[in-house]
N, C-alpha and C positions, 0 to 999 in steps of 0.2 A: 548614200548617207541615210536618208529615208527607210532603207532596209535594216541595213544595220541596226538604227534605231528601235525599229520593229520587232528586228530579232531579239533584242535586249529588253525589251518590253516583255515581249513570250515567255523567254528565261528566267526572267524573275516571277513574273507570274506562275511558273514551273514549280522552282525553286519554294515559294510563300505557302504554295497547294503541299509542295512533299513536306517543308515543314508542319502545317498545319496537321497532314494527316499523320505524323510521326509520333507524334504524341497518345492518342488514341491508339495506335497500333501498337505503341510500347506499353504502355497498362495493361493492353489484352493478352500482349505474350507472357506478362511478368505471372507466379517466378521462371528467369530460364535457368536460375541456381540456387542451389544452397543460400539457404536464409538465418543467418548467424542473431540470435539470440541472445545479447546478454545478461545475466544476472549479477546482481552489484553485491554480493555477498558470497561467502563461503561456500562450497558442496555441502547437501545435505540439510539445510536450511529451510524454513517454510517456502520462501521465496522460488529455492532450488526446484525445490521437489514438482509446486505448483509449474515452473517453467517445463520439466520432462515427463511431465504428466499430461500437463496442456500439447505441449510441441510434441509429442510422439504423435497424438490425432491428428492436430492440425496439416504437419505432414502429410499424411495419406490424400489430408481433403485439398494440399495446395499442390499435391505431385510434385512435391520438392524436398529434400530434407531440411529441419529448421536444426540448426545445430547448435548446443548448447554452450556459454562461453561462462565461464564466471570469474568477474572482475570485482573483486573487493576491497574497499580503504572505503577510508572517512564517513562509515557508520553508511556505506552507500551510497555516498554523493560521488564518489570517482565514476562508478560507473555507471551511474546515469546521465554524469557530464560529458562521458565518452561518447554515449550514442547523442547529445546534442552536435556533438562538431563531426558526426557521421556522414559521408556521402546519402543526399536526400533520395537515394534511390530502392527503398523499402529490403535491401538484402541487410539491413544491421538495424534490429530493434531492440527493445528492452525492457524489462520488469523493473517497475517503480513501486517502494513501497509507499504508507501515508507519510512518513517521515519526510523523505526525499522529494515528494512533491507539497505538501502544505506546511512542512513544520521547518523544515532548516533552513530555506534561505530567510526565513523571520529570523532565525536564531542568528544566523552566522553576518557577519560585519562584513565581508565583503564574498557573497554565493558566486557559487561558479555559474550559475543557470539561472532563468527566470523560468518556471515550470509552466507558464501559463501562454511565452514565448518564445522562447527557446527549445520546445519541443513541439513535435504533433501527440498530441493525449488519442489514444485509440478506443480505448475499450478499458474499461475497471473490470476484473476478472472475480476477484472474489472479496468478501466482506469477511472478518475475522472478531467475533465476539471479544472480547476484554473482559476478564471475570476478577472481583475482588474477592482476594481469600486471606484469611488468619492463618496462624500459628495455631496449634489444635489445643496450644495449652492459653491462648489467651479468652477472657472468660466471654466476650463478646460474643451471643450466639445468632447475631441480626446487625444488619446495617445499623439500625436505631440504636443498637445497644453501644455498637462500637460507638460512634456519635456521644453517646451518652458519657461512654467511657474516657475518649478522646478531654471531650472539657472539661469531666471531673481532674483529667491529671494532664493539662497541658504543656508539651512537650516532652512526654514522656514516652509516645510513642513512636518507633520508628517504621518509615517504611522502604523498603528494596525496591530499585529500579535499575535496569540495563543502563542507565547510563541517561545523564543531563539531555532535556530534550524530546526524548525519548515520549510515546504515546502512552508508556506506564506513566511517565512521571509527568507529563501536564495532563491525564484524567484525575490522580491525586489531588493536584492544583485543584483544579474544576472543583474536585468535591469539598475542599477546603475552602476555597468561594465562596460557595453554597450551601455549604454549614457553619462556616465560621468555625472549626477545631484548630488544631496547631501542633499539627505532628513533626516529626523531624527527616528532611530527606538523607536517604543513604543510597546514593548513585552506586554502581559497578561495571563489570567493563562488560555485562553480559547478560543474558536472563538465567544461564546455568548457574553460576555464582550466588546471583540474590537469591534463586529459589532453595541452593545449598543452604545460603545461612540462615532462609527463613524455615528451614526444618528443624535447625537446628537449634531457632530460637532468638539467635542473636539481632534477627529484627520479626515485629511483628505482622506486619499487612504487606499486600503485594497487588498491584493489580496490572495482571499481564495478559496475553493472550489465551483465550481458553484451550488449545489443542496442547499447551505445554503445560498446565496445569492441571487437566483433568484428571489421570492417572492418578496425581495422589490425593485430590479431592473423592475420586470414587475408593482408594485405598481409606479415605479415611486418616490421612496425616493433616491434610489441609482443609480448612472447611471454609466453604465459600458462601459470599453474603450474598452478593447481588453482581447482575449482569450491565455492562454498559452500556449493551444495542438497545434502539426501542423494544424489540421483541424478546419473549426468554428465548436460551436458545436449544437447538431442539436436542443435544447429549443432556444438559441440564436440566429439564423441564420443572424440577421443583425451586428452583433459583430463581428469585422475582428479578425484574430489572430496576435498576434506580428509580429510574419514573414511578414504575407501582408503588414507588416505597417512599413516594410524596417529591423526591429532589429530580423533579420533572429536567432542570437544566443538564443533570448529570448525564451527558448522553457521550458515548466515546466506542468507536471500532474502528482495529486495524486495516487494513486493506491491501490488495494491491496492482497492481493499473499495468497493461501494456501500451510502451511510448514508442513515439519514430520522430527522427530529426525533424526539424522543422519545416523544412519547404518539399517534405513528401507530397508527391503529386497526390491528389483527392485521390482517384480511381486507383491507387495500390494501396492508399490507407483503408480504400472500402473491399478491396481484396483480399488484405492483410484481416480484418476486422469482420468479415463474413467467415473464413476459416477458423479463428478462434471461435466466436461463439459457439459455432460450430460443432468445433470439439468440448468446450464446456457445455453445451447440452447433452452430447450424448450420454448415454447411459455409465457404461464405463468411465468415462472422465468425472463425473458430477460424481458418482458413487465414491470413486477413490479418495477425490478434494473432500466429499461432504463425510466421510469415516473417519475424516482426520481433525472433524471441527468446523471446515471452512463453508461457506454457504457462498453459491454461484452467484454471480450478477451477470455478468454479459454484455452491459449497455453500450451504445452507440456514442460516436466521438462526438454527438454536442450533448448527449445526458452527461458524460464522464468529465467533458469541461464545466459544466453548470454545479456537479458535483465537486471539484476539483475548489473552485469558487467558491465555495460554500463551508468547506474545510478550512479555508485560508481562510477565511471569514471569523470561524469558531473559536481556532486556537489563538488566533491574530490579537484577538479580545481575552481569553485565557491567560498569556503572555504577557498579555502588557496589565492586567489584573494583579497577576501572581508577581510580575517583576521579574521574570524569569530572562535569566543571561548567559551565553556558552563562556565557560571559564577558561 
């Protein structure tokens, strides 16, 4: 009996050592596969592009292929709620834009996700300027002006946004906030559409992402007043940002974040998260994102939450200022 006993005392003891060591040995081998990537929107997209630009390098540096998936609905909440209820074991991540992690589940009455837990946050990849631009026939040639112009005729102006929610259309808010004008929104189902009609005339201000508006700001159809990062940004350099132009509060950039389910073991989301930067430092990667507008970050998983934080913090107060609600 005494033996026995003994024996079964060894065995578990066995057993608690192989467990204990299984875990540590599973991080060091990871990946031993294909690393499935989501993106929550259409091919071809900023989001897209950032994901097969990033994941082609990252690749080479994880000895695995990252493979691209794109899953799109609900403005990108489908698919960054997919990679929440993902197996936690670092082969299924995904690209979150600002939307999908600070701005919707405020909007929406009943979110599919808590973004702060229901996911592991990895790394913020890149920051995305937000430029406000006219119609080239409206006579405002300065932030101040339009301001000026806005209160002489209130409500007379429109402006074009991709759609309720959206990071164009609560920086508007903000700036309406902050100035006190009283423009009228004109939602749409897209940034293609508002910037059609805003060439066309039919509405007059926009403020979207710079890499889709630059073209015909440098064409000269659009003219742009001001930037909504703290810094100008560097295609624009002669474009002050809100701040220099006194509406210090008006601060607003897109972004966008790589996520992993939520009980990802630490040691693959720092595996996972060593390989990207990785790849957005190198030359090639940085070069490509930064010709297209985008400016790198790269930060680590408690900058990206403190960041994260900080966001839901800005609009949180935007939102309930402006009174802002998904229809």
């Amino acid at each position: 009996m005494a033996n026995s006993l003994h024996s079964l005392v060894v065995l578990g003891g066995i057993c608690i050592a192989a467990v204990m060591a299984s875990g540590p040995a599973a991080a060091q081998s990871f990946p031993a596969r294909p690393i499935k990537l989501i993106v929550p929107f259409p091919p071809g997209g900023p989001s897209d592009i950032i994901a097969r630009v990033t994941g082609e390098k990252a690749s080479a540096l994880l000895g695995q292929p990252v493979v691209i998936e794109n899953r799109p609905g609900a403005a990108g909440v489908a698919g960054v709620a997919f990679v929440s209820r993902a197996d936690p074991d670092g082969y299924t991540i995904g690209i979150a834009a600002s939307s999908t992690l600070s701005i919707n589940h405020i909007l929406q009455e009943k979110p599919q996700y808590d973004p702060l837990t229901d996911l592991k946050l990895v790394t913020q990849l890149v920051s995305v300027p937000e430029l406000l631009v006219v119609n080239e026939k409206v006579p405002a040639k300065s932030l101040a002006e339009l301001v000026a112009l806005a209160k002489a005729q209130p409500g007379k102006l429109n402006y074009a946004t991709p759609g309720v929610g959206t990071i164009s259309h609560l920086v508007v808010e903000m700036l309406k906030v902050n100035t006190g004008i009283s423009v009228v929104h004109v939602p749409y189902t897209g940034a293609a559409p508002a910037i059609n009609d805003l060439l066309g005339g039919h509405v007059q201000m926009l403020f979207a992402d710079l890499p889709i508006l630059i073209g015909n700001v440098k064409a000269g159809t659009l003219r742009a007043l001001a930037v909504g990062s703290t810094k100008r940004a560097p295609d624009l350099p002669d474009v002050p940002t809100a701040r220099e132009l006194g509406w210090y509060d008006v601060v607003a950039d897109n972004w966008y974040g790589l996520v992993a389910p939520p009980q990802t073991p630490p040691a693959v989301v720092a595996s996972i998260q060593k390989a990207i930067v990785g790849a957005l430092r190198s030359d090639e990667v940085r070069g490509k994102l930064e010709s297209q507008g985008n400016i790198v970050v790269g930060s680590t998983p408690d900058e990206f939450v403190t960041y994260v934080k900080s966001e839901i913090a800005k609009w949180s107060k935007v939102i309930q200022a402006a009174g802002v609600k998904m229809k």
